[in-house]
C-alpha positions as CSV (number, residue, x, y, z in Angstrom):
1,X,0.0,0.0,0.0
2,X,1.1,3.4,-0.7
3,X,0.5,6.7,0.8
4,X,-2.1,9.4,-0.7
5,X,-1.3,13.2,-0.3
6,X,-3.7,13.3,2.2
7,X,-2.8,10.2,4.1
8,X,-5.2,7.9,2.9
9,X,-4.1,4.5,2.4
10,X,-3.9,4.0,-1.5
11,X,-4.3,0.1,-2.8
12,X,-3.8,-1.9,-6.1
13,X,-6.5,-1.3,-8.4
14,X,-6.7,-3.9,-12.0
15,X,-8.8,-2.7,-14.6
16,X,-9.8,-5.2,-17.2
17,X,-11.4,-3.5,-20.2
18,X,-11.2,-3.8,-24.1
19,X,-10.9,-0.2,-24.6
20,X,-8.1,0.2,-22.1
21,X,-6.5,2.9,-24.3
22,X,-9.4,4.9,-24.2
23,X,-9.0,5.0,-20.2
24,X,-5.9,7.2,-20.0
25,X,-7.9,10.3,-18.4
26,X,-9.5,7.4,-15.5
27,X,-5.7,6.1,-15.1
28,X,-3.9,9.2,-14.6
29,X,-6.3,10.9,-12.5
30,X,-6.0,7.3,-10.0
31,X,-2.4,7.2,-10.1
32,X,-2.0,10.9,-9.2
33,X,-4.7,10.0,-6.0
34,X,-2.2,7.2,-5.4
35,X,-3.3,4.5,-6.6
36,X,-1.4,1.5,-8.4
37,X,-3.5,0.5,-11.4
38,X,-2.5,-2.3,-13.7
39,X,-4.9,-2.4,-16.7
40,X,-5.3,-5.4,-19.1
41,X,-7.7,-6.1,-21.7
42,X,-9.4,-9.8,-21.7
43,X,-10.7,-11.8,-18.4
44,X,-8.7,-14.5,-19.3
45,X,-5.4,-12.8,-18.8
46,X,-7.2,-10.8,-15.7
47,X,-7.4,-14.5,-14.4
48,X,-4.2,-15.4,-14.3
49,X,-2.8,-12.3,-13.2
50,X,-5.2,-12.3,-10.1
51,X,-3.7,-15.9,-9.7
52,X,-0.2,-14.7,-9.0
53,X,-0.6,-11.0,-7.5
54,X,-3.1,-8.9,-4.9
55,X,-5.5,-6.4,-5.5
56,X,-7.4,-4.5,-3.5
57,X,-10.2,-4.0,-6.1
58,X,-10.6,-4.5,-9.6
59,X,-12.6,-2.8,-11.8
60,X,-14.3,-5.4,-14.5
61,X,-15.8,-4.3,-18.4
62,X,-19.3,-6.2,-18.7
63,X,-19.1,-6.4,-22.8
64,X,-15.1,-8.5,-23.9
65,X,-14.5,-10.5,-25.9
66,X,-14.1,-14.3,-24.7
67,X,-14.9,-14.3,-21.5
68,X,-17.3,-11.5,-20.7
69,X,-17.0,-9.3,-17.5
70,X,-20.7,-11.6,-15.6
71,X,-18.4,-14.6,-16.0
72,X,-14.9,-13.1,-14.7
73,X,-16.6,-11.9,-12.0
74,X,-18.3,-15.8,-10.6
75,X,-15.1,-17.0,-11.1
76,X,-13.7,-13.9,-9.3
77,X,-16.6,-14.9,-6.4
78,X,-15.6,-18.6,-6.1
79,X,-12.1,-17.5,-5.8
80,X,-11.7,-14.3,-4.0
81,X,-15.1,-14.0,-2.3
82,X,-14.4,-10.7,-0.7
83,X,-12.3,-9.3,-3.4
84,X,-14.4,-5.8,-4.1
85,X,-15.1,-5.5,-8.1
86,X,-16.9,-2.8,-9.7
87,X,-18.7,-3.7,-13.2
88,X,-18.3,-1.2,-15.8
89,X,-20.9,-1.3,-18.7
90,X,-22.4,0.6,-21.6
91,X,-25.5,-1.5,-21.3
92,X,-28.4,0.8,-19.5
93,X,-30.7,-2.0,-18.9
94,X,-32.0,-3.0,-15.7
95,X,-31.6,-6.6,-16.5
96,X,-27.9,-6.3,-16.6
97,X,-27.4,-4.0,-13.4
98,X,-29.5,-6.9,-12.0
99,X,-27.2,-9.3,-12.7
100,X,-23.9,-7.7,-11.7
101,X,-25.9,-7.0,-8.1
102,X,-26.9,-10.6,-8.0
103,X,-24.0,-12.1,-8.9
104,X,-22.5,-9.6,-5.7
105,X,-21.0,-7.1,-7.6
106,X,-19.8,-4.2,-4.8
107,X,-20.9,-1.6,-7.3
108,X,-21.9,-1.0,-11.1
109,X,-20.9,2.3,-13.3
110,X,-22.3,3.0,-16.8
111,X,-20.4,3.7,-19.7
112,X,-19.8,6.9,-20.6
113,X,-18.0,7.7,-17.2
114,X,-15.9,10.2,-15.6
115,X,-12.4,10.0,-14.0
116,X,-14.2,11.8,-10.9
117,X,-17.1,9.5,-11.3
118,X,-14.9,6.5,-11.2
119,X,-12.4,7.9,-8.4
120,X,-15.5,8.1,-6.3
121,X,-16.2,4.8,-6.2
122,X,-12.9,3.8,-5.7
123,X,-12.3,5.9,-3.1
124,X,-15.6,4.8,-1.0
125,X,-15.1,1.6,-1.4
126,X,-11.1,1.4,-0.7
127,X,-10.7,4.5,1.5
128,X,-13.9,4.6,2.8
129,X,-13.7,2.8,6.1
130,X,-10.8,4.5,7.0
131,X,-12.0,7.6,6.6
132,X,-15.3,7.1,8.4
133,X,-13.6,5.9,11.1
134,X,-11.1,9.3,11.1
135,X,-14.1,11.3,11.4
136,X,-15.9,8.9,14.0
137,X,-13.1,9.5,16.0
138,X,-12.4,13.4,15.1
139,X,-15.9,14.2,16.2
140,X,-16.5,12.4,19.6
141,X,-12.6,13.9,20.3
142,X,-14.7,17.6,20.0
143,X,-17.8,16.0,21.9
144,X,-16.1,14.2,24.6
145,X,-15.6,17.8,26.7
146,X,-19.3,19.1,26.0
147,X,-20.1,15.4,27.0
148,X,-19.1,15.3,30.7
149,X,-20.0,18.6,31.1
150,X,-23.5,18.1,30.1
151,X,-23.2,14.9,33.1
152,X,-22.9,17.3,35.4
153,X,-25.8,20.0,34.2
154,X,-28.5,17.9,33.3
155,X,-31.1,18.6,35.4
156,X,-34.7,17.0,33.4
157,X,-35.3,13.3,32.5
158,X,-35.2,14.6,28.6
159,X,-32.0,15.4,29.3
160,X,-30.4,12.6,31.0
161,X,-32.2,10.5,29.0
162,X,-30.9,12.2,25.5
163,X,-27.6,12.5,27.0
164,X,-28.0,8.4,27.4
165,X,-29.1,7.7,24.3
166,X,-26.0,9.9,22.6
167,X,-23.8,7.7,24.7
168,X,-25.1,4.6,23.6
169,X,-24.6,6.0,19.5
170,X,-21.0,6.6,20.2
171,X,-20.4,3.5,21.8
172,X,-22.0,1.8,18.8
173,X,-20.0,3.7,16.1
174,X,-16.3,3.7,18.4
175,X,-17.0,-0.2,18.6
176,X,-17.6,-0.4,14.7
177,X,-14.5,1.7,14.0
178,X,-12.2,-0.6,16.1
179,X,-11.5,2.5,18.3
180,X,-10.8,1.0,21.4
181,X,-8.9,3.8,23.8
182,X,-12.1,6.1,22.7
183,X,-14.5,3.6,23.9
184,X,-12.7,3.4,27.5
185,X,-12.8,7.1,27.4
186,X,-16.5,7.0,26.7
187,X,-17.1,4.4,29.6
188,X,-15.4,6.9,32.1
189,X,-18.0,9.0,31.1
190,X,-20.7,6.9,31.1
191,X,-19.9,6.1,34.7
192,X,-20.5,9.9,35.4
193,X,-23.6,9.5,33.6
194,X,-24.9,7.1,35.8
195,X,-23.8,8.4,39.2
196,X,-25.9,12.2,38.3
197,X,-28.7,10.2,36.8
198,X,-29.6,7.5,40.0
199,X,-29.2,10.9,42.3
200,X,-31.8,12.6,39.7
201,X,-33.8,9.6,40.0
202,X,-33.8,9.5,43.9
203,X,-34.8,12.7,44.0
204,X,-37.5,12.9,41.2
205,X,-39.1,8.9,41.1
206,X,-42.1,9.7,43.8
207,X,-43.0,12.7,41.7
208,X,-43.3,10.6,38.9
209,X,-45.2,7.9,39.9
210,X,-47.5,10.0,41.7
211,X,-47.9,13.6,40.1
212,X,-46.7,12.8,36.7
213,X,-46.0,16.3,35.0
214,X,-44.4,17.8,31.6
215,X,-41.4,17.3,33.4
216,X,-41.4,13.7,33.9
217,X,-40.9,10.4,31.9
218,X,-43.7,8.1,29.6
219,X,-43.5,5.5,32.2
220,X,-44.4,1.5,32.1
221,X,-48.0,2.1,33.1
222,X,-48.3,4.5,30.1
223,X,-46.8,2.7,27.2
224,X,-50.0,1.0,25.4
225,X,-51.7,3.8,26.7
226,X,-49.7,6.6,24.9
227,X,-48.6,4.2,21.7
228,X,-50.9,1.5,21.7
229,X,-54.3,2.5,22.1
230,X,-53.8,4.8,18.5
231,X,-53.1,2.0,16.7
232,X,-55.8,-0.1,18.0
233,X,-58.3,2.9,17.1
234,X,-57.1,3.2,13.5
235,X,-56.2,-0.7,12.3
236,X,-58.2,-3.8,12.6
237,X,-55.3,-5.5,13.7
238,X,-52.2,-4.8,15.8
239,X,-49.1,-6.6,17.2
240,X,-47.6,-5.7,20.4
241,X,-43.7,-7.5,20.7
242,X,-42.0,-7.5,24.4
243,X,-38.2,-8.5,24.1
244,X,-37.7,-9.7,28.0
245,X,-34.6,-7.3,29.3
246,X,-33.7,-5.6,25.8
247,X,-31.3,-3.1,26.9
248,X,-31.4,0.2,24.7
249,X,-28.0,-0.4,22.9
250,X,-29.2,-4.1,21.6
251,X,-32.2,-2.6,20.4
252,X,-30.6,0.2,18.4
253,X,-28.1,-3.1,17.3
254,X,-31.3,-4.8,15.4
255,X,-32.7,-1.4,14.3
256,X,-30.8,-1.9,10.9
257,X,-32.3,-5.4,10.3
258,X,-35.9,-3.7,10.7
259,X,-35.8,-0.7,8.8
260,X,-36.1,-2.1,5.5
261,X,-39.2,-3.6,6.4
262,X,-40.2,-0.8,9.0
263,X,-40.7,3.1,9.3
264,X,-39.6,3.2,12.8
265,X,-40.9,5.7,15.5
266,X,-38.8,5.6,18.5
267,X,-39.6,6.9,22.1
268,X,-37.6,6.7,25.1
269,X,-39.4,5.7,28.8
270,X,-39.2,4.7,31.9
271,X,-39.0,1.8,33.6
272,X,-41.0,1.6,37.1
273,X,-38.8,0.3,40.1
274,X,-38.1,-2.0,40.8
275,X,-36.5,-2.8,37.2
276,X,-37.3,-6.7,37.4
277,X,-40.1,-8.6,35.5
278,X,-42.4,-8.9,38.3
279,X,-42.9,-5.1,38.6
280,X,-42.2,-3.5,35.1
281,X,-43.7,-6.6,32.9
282,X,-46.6,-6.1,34.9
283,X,-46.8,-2.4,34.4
284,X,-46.5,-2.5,30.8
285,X,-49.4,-5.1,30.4
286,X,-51.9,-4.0,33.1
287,X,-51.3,-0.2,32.9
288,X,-51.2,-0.1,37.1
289,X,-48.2,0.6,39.1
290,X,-47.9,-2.4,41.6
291,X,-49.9,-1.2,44.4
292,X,-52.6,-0.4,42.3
293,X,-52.3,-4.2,40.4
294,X,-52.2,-5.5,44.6
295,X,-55.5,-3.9,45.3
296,X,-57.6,-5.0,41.9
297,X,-56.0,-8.9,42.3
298,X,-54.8,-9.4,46.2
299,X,-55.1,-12.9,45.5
300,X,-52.1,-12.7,43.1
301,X,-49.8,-10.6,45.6
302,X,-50.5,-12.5,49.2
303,X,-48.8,-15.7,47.6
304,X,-45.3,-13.7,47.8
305,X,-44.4,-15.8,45.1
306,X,-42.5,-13.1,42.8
307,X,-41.9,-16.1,40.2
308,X,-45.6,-16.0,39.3
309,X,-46.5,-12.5,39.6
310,X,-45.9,-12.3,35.7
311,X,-49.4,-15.7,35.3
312,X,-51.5,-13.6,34.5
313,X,-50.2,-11.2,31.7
314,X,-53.0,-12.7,29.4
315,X,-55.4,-11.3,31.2
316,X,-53.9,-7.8,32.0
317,X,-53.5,-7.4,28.6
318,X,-57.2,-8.3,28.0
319,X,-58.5,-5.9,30.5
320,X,-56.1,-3.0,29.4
321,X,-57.2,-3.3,25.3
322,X,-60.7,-3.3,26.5
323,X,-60.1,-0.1,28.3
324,X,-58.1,1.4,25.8
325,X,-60.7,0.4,23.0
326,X,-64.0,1.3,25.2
327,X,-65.5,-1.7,24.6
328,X,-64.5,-5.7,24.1
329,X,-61.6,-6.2,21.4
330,X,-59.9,-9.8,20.9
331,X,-56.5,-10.8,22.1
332,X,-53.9,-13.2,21.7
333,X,-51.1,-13.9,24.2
334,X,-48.1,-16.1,23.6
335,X,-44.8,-16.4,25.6
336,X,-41.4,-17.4,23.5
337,X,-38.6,-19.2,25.2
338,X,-37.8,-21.7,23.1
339,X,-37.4,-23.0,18.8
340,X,-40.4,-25.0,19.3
341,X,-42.6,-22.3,21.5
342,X,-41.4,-20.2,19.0
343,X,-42.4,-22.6,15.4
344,X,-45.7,-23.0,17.3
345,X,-46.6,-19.4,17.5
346,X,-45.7,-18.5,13.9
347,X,-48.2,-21.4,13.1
348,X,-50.8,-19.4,14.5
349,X,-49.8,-15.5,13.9
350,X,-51.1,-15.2,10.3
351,X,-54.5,-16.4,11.7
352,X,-54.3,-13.6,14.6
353,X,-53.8,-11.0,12.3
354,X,-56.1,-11.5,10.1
355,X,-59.1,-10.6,12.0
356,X,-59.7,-7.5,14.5
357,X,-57.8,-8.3,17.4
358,X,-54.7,-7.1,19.2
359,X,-51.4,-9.8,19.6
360,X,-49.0,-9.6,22.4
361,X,-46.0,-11.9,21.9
362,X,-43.5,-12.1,24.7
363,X,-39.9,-13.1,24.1
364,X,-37.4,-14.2,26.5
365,X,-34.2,-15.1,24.8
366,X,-32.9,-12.1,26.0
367,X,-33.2,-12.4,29.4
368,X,-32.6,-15.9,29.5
369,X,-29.1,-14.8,27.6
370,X,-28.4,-12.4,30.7
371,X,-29.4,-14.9,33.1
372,X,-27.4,-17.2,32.0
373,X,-24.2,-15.5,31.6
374,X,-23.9,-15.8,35.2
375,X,-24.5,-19.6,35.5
376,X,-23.0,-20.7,32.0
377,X,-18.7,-20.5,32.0
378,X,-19.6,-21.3,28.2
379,X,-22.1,-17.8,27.7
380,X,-19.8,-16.1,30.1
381,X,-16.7,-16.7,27.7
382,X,-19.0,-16.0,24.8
383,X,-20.0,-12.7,26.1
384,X,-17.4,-11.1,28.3
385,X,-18.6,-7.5,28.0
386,X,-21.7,-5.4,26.8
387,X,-20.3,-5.4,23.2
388,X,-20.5,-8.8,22.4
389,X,-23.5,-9.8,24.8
390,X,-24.9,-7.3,21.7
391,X,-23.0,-8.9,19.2
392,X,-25.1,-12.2,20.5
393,X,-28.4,-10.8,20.9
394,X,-27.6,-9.9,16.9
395,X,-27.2,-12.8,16.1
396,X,-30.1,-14.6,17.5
397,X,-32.5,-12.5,16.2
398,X,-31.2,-12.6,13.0
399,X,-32.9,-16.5,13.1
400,X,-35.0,-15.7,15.7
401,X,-39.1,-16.5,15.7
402,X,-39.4,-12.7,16.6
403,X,-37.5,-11.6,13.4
404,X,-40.3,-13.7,11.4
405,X,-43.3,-12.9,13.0
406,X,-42.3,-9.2,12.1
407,X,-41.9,-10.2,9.0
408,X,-45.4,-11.7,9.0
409,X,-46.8,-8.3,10.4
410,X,-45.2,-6.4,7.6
411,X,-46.0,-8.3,4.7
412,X,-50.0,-8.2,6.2
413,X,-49.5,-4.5,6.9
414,X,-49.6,-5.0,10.6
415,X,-48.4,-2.4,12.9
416,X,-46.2,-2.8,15.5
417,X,-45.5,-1.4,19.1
418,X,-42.1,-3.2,20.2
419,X,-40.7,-2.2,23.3
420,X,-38.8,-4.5,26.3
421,X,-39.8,-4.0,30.4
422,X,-36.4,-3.2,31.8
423,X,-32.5,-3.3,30.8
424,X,-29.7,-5.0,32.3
425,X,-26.1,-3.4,34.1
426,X,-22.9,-4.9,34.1
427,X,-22.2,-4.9,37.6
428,X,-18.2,-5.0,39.3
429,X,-18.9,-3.5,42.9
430,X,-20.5,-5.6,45.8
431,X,-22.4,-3.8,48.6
432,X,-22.6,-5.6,51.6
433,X,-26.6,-6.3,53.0
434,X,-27.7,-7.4,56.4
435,X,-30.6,-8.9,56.1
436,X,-33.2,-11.5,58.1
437,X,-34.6,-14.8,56.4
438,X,-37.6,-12.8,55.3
439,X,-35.8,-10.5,52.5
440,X,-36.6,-11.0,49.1
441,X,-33.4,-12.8,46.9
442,X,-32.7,-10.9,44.0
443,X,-29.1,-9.3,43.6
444,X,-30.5,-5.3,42.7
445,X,-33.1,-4.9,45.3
446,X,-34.4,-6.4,48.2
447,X,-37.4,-6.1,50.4
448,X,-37.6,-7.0,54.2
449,X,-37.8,-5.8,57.8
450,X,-34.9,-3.9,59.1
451,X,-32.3,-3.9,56.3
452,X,-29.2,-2.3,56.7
453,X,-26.2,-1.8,54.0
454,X,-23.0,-1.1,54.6
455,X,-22.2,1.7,52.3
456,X,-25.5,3.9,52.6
457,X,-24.0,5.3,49.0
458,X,-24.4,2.2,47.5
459,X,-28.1,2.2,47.1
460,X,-31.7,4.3,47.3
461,X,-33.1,3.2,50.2
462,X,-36.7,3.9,52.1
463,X,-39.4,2.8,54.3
464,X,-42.1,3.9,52.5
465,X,-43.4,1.6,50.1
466,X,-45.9,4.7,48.8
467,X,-42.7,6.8,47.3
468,X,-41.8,3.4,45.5
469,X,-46.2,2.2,44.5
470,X,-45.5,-1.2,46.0
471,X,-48.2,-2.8,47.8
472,X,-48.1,-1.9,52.1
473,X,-46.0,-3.7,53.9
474,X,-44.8,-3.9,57.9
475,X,-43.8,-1.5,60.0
476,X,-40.5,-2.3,59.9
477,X,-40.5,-2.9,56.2
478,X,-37.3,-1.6,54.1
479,X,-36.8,-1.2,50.7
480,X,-33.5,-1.1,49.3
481,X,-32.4,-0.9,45.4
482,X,-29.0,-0.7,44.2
483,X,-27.4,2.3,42.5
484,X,-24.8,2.4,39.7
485,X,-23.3,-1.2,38.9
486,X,-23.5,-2.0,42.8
487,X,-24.9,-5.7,43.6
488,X,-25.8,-7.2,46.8
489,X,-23.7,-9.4,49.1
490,X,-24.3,-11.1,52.4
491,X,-21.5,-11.1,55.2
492,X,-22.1,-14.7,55.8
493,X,-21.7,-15.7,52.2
494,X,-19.0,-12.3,51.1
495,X,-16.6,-14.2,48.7
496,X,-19.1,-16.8,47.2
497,X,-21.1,-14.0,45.9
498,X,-18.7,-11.7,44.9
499,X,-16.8,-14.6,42.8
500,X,-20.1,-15.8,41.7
501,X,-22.0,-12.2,40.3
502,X,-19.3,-9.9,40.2
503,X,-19.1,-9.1,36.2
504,X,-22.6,-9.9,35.9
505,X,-25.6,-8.6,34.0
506,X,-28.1,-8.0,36.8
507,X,-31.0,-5.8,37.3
508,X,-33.5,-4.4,39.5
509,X,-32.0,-1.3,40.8
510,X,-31.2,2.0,39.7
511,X,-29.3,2.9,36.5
512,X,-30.1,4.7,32.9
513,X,-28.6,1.1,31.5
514,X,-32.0,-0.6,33.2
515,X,-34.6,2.3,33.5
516,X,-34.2,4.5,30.3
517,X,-35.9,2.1,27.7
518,X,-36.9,2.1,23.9
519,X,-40.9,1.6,22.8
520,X,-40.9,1.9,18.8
521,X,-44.0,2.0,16.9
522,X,-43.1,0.0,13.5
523,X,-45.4,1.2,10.4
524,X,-44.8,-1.7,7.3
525,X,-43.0,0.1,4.2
């Protein structure tokens, strides 16, 4: 590779053309960019010299003698599969641009062209990538200062929660321009990030969930409400898709797989505390906060059985359409965990939404994904950080049952309000909990009578179940929910649970990473 003047890495370019010696103007004008360009007039010969030296790109004639530029160019595929080659034609047709596409051509130019014209495409596709990634990493260098600053002024859940959303951009264009030092300057600021926003949130969360306000967030109880209930009052049929524990940087990850089949609306909310299925699932479906839920079905609460609080989401949902609609609309419920769960309900979805009703499919792969992680050496190993526990999630929806029943919705012109219940935090600090036998198990918050941590910093912490909506309980009844990346410890059992969760996904507690969450209305192109 050689150096252009502006410090572009140049590359070997072979042209293969009949006319070569009408090209001089193309050639001169590459080589002065910096470019080595060998040119050469038959495939056959273009063969053979791609047989015994590299190119970076070659730039192939459609209409030659012998062997014409569609047939260099399989060959070219079976041999050099990621080889870029431009076909060059006279031939204006659609049929032949077709072909050269179909046969994975990286792009197609029409005779009579330009030395700029042609320059162009060499350039994007040979300098391209590097010079993306110069300006990925020239820009955030001129955000980074306005970034932290902005940390420490923010002062409304539109702005901590745009602030968020910025940060989880970055981190998705630093990751795909390899720049690794930028991305552990990003996380330093993310960490600032999360400390002002779970002091905003202890601060602001009982005027939320009791006073609401311009100056608030949409919340769980208001999702279907706010982006549901349209839908259902214009279409005879509408999907609703909950990805269990979706944080908001997988979700913008699969956002590229969607929007050719998708106009996509996207809204930022707010998780209810605490950020675990139990509470927020149950929010989203029912439209209550959990107090509220407690009164209507005491039945469901008394057990204390957290593990089946999220039975009866069929009929939540039920109850919430009909309120939504003012009068009696069908549903369909379905929960995915599994291939076969996941087969079985694609069996069915063309028949649900193909009459007035409104579909609610719930998928856990997700969360089962994070869970896992923490039991699994083999998921552990396969998704050491945030980036490739993304990387993952990619990946399965890519084959996923939730990838094709959105492709069922679009093809019937479905609508389609997808949102998840809460996030997931990479958590690295313990906090140390004394507890009694009553408190509740899970690793971000815990419930039960006289709870006491040993770094009060660590976590939001009250005895008022009212500033929280949970259901009454004791007298001496705490609630305590982690801030930042902290996760709970006991004394007794210090180093089994620090080797066992430290580096964990986890949630429940307080962080932008599990409360600020995506709800996207998808309208079929």
């Amino acid at each position: 590779m050689s150096e252009t003047a502006t410090g572009t890495r140049a590359g070997r370019i072979l042209w293969v053309d009949d006319e070569v010696d009408l090209l001089r103007p193309h050639l001169m004008l590459l080589r002065s960019e910096g470019y080595h360009v060998d040119a050469i007039m038959n495939g056959q010969d273009a063969l053979e010299l791609l047989g015994s030296r590299t190119y970076d790109l070659v730039l192939l004639d459609e209409q030659m003698p012998g062997l014409r530029g569609i047939e260099v160019l399989d060959r070219l595929r079976r041999s050099s599969p990621r080889l870029p080659v431009v076909m060059v034609t006279k031939s204006e047709e659609d049929s032949t641009m077709h072909e050269a596409i179909g046969r994975r051509a990286d792009d197609y130019i029409v005779k009579p062209t330009s030395p700029r014209q042609v320059l162009s495409v060499v350039t994007r596709l040979l300098a391209g990538p590097a010079l993306r990634h110069e300006h990925i990493a020239r820009d955030f260098s001129r955000r980074f200062g306005e970034l932290r600053e902005a940390c420490s002024t923010a002062r409304s859940w539109t702005e901590w929660s745009s602030l968020y959303s910025e940060m989880i951009d970055w981190d998705l264009a630093l990751e795909e321009a390899q720049e690794t030092g930028l991305r552990d300057i990003l996380d330093t600021i993310v960490a600032d990030l999360r400390r002002g926003f779970c002091d905003f949130v202890a601060e602001s969360y009982g005027d939320w969930v009791h006073e609401g306000g311009e100056e608030g967030p949409t919340l769980s109880v208001d999702v279907l409400r706010r982006m549901f209930q349209p839908v259902l009052s214009e279409d005879p049929a509408a999907l609703f898709i909950v990805m269990d524990c979706m944080r908001l940087g997988q979700w913008r990850a699969i956002v590229p797989l969607l929007s050719e089949l998708f106009e996509i609306e996207e809204e930022l909310y707010s998780s209810i505390l605490p950020t675990a299925t139990p509470y927020a699932r149950n929010a989203l479906f029912s439209g209550l906060f959990p107090d509220e839920l407690a009164e209507l079905r005491p039945d469901w609460w008394e057990r204390g059985d957290e593990i089946g609080y999220n039975s009866f989401e069929d009929e939540l949902f039920q109850r919430h359409v009909n309120e939504l609609v003012g009068g009696v609309l069908p549903t369909h419920y379905e929960k995915i965990f599994s291939a076969a769960e996941g087969q079985a309900m694609l069996g069915r979805l063309d028949g649900y939404l193909s009459s007035p009703s409104a579909t609610a499919l719930v998928f856990g792969f997700v969360d089962l994904l994070t869970h896992g992680r923490s039991e699994s050496r083999l998921i552990w190993e396969m998704a050491p950080d945030t980036s490739a526990l993304r990387s993952l999630t990619v990946t399965w929806f890519q084959r996923s049952a939730a990838f094709r029943a959105l492709k069922v919705a679009a093809q019937r012109g479905v609508r389609v309000l997808l949102t998840t219940d809460h996030g997931s935090l990479h958590c690295h600090r313990p906090a140390t909990v004394y507890a009694k036998r009553d408190a509740t198990s899970n690793l971000r918050y815990k419930f039960g009578d006289d709870l006491r941590v040993e770094n009060p910093g660590a976590v939001f912490r009250t005895s008022d179940a009212d500033e929280l909506r949970l259901p009454p309980g004791g007298l001496k009844r705490t609630y305590v929910l982690c801030r930042e990346d902290y996760f709970f410890v006991y004394p007794t059992k210090l180093r089994e649970y620090q080797n066992r969760y430290r580096d964990s996904f986890l949630h429940g507690g307080i962080s932008p990473d599990e409360m600020i969450m995506p709800a996207a209305l998808l309208t079929p192109r």
